[in-house]
N, C-alpha and C positions, 0 to 999 in steps of 0.2 A: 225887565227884571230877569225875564227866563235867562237871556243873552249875557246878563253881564253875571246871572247865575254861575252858568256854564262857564265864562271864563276863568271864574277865581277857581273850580275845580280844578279847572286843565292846568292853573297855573302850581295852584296846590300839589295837586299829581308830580308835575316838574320838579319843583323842587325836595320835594318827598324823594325823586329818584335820584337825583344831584346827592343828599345828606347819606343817603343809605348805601351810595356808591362807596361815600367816604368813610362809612361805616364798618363797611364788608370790608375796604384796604386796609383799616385800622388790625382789623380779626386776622386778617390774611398775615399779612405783616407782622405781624406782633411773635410769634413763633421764629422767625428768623433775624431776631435781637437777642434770643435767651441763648445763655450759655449751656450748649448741650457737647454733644462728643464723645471722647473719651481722654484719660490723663494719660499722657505717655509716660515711659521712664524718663526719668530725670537725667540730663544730661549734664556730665561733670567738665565745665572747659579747664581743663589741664592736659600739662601730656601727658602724664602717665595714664589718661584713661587709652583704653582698649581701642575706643575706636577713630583715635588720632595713631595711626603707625605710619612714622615716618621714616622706615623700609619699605613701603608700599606706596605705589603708584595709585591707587586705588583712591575712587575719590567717597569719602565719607557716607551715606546717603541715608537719609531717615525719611520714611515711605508714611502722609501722616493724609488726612480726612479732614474735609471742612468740620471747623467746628472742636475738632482736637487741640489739646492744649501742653505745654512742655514748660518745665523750668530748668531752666540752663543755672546751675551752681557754680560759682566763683569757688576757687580754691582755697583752700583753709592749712595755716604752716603745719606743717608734720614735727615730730618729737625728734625723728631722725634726723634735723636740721638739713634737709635740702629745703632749695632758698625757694621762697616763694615767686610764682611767675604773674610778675605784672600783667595786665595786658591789658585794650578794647578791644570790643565784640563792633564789628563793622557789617551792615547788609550791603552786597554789591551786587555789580551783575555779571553776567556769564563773565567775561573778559577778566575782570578784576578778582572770579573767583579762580581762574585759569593762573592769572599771571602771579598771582598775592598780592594784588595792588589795589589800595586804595580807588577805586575808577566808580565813578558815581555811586561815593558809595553815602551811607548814614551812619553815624555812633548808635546803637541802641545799648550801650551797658559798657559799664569799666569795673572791672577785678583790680584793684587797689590797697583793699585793707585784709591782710590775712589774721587777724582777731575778729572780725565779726564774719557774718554769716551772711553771704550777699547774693540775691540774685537775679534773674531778669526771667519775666515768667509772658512766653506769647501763648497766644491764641489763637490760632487759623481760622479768623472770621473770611467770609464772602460778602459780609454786610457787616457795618460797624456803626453803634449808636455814637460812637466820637465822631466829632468833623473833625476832615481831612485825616484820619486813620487810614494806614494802609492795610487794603482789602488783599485776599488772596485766591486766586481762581484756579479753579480745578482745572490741571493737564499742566501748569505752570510751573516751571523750579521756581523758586528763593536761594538768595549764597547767603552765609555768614563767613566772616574770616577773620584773624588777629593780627595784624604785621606788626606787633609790639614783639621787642626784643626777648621780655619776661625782665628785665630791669624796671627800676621806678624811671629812671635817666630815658630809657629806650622806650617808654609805654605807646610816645607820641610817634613812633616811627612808622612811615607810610608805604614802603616796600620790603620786601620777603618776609622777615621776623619770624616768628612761630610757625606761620604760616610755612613757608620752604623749609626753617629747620626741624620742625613737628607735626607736620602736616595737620593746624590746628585750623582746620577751614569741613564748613560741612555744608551739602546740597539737602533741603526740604522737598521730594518732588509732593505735590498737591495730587492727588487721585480723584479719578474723577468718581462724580456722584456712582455709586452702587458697584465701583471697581472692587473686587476684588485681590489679596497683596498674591503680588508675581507669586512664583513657582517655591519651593523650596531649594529646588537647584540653583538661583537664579539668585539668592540672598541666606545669610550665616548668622545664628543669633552670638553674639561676641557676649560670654559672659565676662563681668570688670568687675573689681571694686572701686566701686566710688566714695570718698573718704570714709572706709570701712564697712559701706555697706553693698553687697553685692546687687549691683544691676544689667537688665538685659535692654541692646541695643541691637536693632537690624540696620544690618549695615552690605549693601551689595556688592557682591566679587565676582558679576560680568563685568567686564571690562569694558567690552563693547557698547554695551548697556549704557553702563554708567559715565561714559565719555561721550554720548551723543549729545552736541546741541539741543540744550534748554530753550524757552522762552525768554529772552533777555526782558530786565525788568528795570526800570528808572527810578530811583529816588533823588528825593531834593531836600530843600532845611526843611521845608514843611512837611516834610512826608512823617506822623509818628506810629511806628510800629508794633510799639509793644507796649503791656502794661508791667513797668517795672517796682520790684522792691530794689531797689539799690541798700549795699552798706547798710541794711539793719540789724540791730543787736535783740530785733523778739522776732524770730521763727511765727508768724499769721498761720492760722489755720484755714488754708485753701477754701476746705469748702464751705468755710463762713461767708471769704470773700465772694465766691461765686455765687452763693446764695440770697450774698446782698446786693449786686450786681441784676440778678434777677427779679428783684424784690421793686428796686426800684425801677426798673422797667416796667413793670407788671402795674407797679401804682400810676406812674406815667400815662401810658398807657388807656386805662382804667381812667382815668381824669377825662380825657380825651375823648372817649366813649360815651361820659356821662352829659359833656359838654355838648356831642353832636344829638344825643337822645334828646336833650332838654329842650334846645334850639329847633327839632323836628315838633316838639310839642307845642313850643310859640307858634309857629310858622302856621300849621294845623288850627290851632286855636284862633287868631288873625284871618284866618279865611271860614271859619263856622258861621 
């Protein structure tokens, strides 16, 4: 009796440490799901924003933090009748962000309708509660670029486009954890208006800098990057989204917890 005592103890013990292991990861974990960061300025793909000059050699760069988040705004027709630019938002890799070519790359968004209000809104997660989301890891670039004409005709075109004639292509570098943003010498804040409202974008004008080999990055069909509003006609209120976003993680979560606590009490109970 002593002996087969002792055993269901030792066994008890064991498994008490197995549940609580998975316990503690659930705790740990659960913090690098929620949507934290900060919002960036909105970034308007057109030409006429500021930080597409294409008089300058300069490649675009937006300097952003895990966890940081940006909505990239489709163009909306102006009253002065310049014609609206078609275009797709493509992620590629160094190469293709170099050449404006389509080269492994992914659609993540299409500007098509100039009456609604359309956007494509990422995230710079390091961990993504979607499968097969593309994660983004600190010290790495990301490219986006357009090879669309700015025609409806030319949307689908896979070399120069916007890209060469408007230098409509921009580098994300990822910073690493607790970096601090370069110099002030080192990067220009470009104040723009973006369909009327004024906004500020850092955009860097080392040269040098800004032309060194990135971390080339692969994408494939499966790769999904972003969480888009495409072509909507009701402007969401962000931080509803994000806060349901969080909400449901936290229930998630929270389920998971209840279910390993409960399971630790069977187990316990079973060996009294």
């Amino acid at each position: 009796m002593i002996i087969k005592k002792s055993n269901n103890t030792i066994e008890l013990l064991f498994y008490n440490t197995i549940l609580f292991t998975i316990l503690n990861f659930l705790l740990i974990t659960k913090q690098s799901f929620l949507v934290g960061g900060k919002r960036l300025e909105d970034l308007s793909w057109d030409p006429q924003s500021g930080i597409f000059n294409k008089n300058s050699n300069i490649e675009p760069v937006i300097q952003v933090h895990i966890m940081d988040r940006i909505k990239i705004n489709c163009p909306k027709a102006r009253e002065n009748d310049r014609k609206y630019k078609y275009s797709k938002l493509y992620a590629v890799s160094r190469e293709g962000f170099e050449k404006c070519s389509l080269l492994n790359s992914k659609i993540i968004g299409t500007c098509k309708n100039p009456n609604l209000n359309s956007s494509i809104n990422i995230v710079f997660r390091e961990v993504s509660p979607l499968a097969g989301a593309l994660v983004f890891k600190p010290g790495e670039d990301y490219y986006l670029i357009s090879t669309s004409t700015g025609t409806l005709e030319g949307i689908d075109n896979s070399e120069g486009g916007l890209c060469s004639t408007d230098n409509m292509k921009v580098k994300f570098e990822i910073q690493e954890k607790n970096e601090q943003p370069k110099s002030e010498e080192a990067q220009k804040i470009i104040e723009n208006k973006y369909v009327g409202n004024n906004q500020n974008i850092v955009k860097n004008f080392n040269e040098n800098n800004s032309m060194a080999a990135g971390v080339l990055q692969s994408f494939n069909d499966d790769t999904a990057i972003v969480y888009r509003i495409n072509n909507a006609d009701v402007e969401y209120n962000e931080d509803e989204i994000y806060s349901f976003i969080n909400s449901t993680i936290k229930i998630s979560y929270n389920y998971h917890i209840i279910l390993v606590i409960l399971f630790i009490s069977v187990i316990s109970c079973n060996f009294i």
